[in-house]
C-alpha positions as CSV (number, residue, x, y, z in Angstrom):
1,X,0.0,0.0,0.0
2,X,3.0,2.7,0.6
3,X,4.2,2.0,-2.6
4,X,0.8,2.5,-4.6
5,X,0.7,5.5,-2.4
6,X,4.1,6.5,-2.5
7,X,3.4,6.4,-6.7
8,X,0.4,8.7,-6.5
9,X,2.4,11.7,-7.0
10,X,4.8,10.5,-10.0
11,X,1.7,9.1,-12.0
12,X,-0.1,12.4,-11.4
13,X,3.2,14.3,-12.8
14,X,3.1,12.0,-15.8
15,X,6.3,9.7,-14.5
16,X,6.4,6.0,-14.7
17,X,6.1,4.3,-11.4
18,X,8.7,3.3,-9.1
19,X,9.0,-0.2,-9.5
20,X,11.2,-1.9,-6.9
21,X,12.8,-5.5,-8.1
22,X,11.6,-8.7,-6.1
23,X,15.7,-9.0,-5.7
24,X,15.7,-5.3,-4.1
25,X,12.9,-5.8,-2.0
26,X,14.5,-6.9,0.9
27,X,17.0,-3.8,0.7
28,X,13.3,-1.8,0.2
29,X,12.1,-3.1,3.7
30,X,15.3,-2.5,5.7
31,X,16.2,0.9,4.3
32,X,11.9,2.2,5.2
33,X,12.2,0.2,8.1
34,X,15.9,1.9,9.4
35,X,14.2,5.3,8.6
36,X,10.9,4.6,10.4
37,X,12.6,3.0,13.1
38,X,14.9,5.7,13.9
39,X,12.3,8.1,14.2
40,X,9.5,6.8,16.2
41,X,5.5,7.0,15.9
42,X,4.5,10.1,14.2
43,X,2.8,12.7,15.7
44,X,0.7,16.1,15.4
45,X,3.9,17.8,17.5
46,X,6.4,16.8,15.2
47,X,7.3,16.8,11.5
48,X,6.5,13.4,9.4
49,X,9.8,13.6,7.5
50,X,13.0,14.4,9.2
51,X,16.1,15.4,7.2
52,X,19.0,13.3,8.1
53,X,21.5,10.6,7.1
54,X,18.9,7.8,7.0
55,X,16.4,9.6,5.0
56,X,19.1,10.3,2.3
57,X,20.0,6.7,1.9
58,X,15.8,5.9,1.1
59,X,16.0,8.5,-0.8
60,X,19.1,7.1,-2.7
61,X,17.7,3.9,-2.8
62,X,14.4,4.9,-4.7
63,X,16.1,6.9,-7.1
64,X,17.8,4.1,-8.3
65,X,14.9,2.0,-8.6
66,X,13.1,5.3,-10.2
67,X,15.6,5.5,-12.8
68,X,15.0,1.9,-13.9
69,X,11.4,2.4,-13.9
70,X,12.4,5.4,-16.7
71,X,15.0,3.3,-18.2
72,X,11.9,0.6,-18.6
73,X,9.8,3.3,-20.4
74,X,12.4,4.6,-22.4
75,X,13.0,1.2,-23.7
76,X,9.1,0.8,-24.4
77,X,9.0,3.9,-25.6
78,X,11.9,3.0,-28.5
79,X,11.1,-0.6,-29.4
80,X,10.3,-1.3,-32.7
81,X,7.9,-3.9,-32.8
82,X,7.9,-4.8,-36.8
């Protein structure tokens, strides 16, 4: 469900969707879980998303997987079926 929702805003911009490979999925998990873990239960008193070195490795770590989801289209986009 994070990822669909996660998605929401790249399909709305006109991107492809991240797509995140069955062999990266376990890197997925502890990379969201290291973040989430780190930060605690969010609440109305603090921000949801806190800037630090954690956060920069997920970040990292989708924009690899966006950039295959672009490389995917790209690739679609330029195949020449006949």
């Amino acid at each position: 469900m994070a990822r669909l929702i996660a998605n929401l805003p790249c399909l709305k911009a006109g991107y492809p969707p991240i797509i995140i490979d069955k062999e990266q999925r376990y890197t997925y998990m502890t990379t969201l879980s290291e973040y989430q873990g780190s930060h605690g239960v969010p609440s109305i008193q603090f921000g949801l998303i806190y800037e630090d070195a954690l956060l920069e490795k997920f970040e990292a770590f989708y924009g690899e997987c966006w950039s295959k989801s672009r490389e995917l289209v790209d690739q679609a986009q330029t195949h020449d079926p006949s």
